[in-house]
C-alpha positions in Angstrom: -17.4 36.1 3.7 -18.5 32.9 5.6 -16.3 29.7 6.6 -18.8 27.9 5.5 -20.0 27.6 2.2 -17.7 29.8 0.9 -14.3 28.6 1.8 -15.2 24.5 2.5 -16.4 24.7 -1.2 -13.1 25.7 -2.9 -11.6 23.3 -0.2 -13.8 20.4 -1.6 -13.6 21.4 -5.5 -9.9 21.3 -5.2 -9.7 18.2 -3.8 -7.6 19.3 -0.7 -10.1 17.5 1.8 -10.9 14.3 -0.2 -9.7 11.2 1.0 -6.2 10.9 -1.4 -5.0 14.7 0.5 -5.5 16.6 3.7 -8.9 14.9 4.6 -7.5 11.2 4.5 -7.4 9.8 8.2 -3.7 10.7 8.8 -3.9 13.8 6.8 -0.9 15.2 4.9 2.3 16.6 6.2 0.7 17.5 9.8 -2.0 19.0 8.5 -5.5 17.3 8.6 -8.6 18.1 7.2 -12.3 16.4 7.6 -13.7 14.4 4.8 -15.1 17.0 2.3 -16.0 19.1 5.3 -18.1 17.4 7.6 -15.9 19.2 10.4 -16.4 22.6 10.1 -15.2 23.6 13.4 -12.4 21.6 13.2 -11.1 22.5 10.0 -11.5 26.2 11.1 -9.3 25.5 14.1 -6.4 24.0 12.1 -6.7 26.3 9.1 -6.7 29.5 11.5 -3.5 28.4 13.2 0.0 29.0 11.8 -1.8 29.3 7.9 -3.0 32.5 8.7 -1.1 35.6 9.0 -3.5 38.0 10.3 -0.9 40.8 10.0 0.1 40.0 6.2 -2.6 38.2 4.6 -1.4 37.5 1.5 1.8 35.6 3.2 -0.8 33.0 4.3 -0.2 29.5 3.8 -3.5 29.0 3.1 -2.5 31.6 -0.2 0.9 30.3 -0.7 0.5 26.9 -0.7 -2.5 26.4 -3.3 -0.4 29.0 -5.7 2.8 27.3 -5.1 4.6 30.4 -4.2 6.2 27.6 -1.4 6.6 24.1 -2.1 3.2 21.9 -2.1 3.0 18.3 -2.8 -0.5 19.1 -4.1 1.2 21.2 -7.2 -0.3 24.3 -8.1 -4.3 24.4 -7.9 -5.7 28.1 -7.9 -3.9 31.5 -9.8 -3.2 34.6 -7.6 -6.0 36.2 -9.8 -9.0 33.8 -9.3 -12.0 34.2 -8.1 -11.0 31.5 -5.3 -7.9 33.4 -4.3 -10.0 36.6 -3.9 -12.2 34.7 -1.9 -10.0 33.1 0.6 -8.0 36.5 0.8 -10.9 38.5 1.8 -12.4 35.3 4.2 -8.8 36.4 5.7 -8.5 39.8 5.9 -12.2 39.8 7.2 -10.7 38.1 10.4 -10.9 34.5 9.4 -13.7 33.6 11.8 -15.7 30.3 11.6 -18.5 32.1 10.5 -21.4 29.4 8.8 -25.0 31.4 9.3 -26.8 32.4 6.5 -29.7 30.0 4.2 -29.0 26.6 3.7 -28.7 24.5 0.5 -32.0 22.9 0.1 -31.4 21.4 -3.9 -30.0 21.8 -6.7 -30.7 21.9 -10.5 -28.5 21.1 -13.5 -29.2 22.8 -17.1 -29.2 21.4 -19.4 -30.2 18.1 -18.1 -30.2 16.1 -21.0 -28.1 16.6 -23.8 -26.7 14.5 -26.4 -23.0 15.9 -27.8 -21.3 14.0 -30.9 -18.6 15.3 -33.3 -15.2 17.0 -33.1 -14.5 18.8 -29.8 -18.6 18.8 -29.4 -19.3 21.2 -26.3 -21.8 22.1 -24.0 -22.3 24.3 -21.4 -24.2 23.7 -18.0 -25.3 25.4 -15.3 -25.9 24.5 -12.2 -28.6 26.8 -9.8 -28.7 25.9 -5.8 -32.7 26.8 -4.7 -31.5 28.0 -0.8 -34.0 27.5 2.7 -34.6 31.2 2.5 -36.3 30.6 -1.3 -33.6 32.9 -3.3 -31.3 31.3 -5.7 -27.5 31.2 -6.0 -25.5 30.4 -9.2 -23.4 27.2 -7.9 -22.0 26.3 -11.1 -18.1 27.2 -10.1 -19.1 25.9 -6.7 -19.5 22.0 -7.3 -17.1 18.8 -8.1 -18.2 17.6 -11.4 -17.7 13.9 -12.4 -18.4 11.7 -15.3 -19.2 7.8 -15.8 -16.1 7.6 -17.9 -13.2 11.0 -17.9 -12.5 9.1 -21.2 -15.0 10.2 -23.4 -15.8 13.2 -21.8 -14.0 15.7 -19.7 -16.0 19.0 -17.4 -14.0 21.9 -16.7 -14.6 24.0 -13.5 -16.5 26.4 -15.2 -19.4 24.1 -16.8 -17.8 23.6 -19.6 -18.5 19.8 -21.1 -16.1 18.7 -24.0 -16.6 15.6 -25.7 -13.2 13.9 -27.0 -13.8 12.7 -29.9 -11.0 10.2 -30.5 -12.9 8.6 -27.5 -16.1 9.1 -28.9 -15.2 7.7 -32.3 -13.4 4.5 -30.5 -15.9 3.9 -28.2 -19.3 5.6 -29.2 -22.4 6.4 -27.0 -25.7 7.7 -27.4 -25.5 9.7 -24.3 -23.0 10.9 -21.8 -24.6 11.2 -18.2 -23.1 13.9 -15.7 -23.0 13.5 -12.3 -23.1 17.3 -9.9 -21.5 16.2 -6.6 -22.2 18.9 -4.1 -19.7 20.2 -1.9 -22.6 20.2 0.9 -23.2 16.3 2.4 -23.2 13.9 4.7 -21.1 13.6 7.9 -20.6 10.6 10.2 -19.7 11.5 13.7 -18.2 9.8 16.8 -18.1 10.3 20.4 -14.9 8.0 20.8 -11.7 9.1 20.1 -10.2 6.1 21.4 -10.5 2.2 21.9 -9.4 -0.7 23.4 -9.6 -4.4 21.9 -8.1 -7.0 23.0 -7.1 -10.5 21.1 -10.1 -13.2 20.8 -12.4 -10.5 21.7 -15.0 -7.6 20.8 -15.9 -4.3 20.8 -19.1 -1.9 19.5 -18.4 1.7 17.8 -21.3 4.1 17.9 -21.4 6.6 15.5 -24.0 9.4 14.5 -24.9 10.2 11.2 -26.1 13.4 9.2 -27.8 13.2 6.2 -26.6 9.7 5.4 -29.2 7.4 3.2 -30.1 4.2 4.5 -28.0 2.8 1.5 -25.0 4.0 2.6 -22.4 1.5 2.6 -20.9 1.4 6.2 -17.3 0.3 6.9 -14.2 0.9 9.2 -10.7 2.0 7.8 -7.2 1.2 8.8 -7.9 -1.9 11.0 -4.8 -4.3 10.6 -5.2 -7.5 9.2 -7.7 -9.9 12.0 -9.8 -7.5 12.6 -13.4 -8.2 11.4 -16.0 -5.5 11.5 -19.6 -5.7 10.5 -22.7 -2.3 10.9 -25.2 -4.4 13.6 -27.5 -1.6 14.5 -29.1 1.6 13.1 -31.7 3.1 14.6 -32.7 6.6 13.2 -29.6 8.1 13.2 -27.3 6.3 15.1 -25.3 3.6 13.6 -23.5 0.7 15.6 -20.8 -1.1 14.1 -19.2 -4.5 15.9 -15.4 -5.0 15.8 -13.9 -8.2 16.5 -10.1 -9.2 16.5 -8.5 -12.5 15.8 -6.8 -14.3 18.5 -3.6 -13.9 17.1 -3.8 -10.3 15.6 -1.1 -8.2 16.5 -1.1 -5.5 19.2 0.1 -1.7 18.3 -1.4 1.2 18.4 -3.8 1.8 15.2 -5.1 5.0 13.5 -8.7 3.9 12.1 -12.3 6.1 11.0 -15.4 4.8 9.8 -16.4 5.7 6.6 -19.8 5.8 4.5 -19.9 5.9 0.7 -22.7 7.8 -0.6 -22.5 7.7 -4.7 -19.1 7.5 -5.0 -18.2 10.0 -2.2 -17.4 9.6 1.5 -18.5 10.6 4.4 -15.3 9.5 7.3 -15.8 10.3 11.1 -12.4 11.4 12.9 -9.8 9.5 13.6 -10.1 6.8 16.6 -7.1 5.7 18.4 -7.0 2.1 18.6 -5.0 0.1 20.5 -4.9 -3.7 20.2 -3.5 -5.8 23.4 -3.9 -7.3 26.6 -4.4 -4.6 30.1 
């Protein structure tokens, strides 16, 4: 069982590394995850620390938390006898290493593409196939966040499993309901810096590396207090400047910020940067 896919997908599909829980820039409750992943070596290192018992695995946090067996502010998001739990039990009892080798997602394929539901409780079923860089296939329909134009009208289980609501439907009708397959594979922006210094009335660059980012990505930096200005000046292949520039009377404190791309809706953060705002 490998760190990666395998566990980073139930990771994203839950939602525990999105940017609302564990893979926002200041985490949750002391523990911090990467951005849907981008991090693998880092989210090994904090997961493998005090949420693994090695001796007991089923007393892992990892376990206990996403079952609520302890208290979670995330509520309860897998059952003791899902096919996620089994998973992350046996990526445990197999020794819990950061294990990622093995073929690589090259695309993936939704059927039914096209489909047009109407009527009561109308249904569909899709399934989504992931063609890997060794030319095999892999069924990745439990393995991807599904999202819709409007959870409204229309609502995907985790399973596939499209239901149209037709109270919705009825008050609001459409010809066609598009689905968007996000993949739990994606983008990463990276950064050399882990701290910086700005001081009042003057400026600073940030240079950041990207992997698998479009050139459309939107580019911007989070958690900069008010009088900070920031704008991307550079990108050449894949590195990315952005140029920071504070107010002369914005306040000085110590700041937690990350730069962060959206792709489609998602997004890609680097790891947090230490800023600090004042005079030397």
């Amino acid at each position: 069982m490998r760190f990666s896919p395998e566990v980073i997908s139930i990771l994203t599909i839950k939602g525990c590394n999105g940017s609302g829980c564990h893979g926002s820039p200041a985490g949750q409750n002391g523990f911090k995850l990467s951005l849907f992943g981008y991090d693998i070596a880092a989210d090994n290192a904090m997961i493998a620390g005090r949420r693994i018992d090695a001796a007991a695995p089923e007393n892992s946090l990892l376990l206990k938390k996403p079952t609520f067996q302890v208290p979670h502010g995330g509520g309860r998001l897998i059952a003791k006898d899902s096919e996620e739990y089994k998973t992350l039990l046996t990526w445990i009892r197999q020794g819990a290493r950061r294990e990622t080798d093995g073929p690589r997602l090259k695309r993936m394929e939704m059927y039914s593409s096209e489909y047009v539901l109407a009527g009561a409780g109308a249904k569909l079923r899709v399934v989504v196939i992931g063609r890997l860089s060794d030319g095999t296939t892999r069924d990745m329909t439990r393995e991807v966040r599904y999202s819709v134009a409007d959870d409204t009208v229309v609502r995907v289980a985790p399973d596939g499993v499209v239901i149209l609501d037709a109270w919705n439907f009825i008050r609001r009708p459409l010809p066609q309901i598009a689905i968007t397959v996000v993949p739990t594979f994606g983008a990463a922006l990276l950064s050399d810096a882990r701290t910086l210094r700005l001081e009042p009335g003057k400026s600073a660059t940030l240079e950041l590396k990207a992997e698998n980012l479009p050139a459309d990505a939107a580019i911007r930096v989070v958690g900069l207090p008010d009088g900070v200005q920031h704008r991307l000046i550079g990108r050449q292949s894949s590195t990315l400047t952005v140029y920071l520039e504070a107010g002369d009377k914005v306040p000085s404190g110590n700041y937690e910020i990350a730069a962060e791309a959206v792709i489609a809706g998602r997004r890609a953060a680097s790891p947090v940067i230490a800023l600090t705002i004042g005079t030397r």
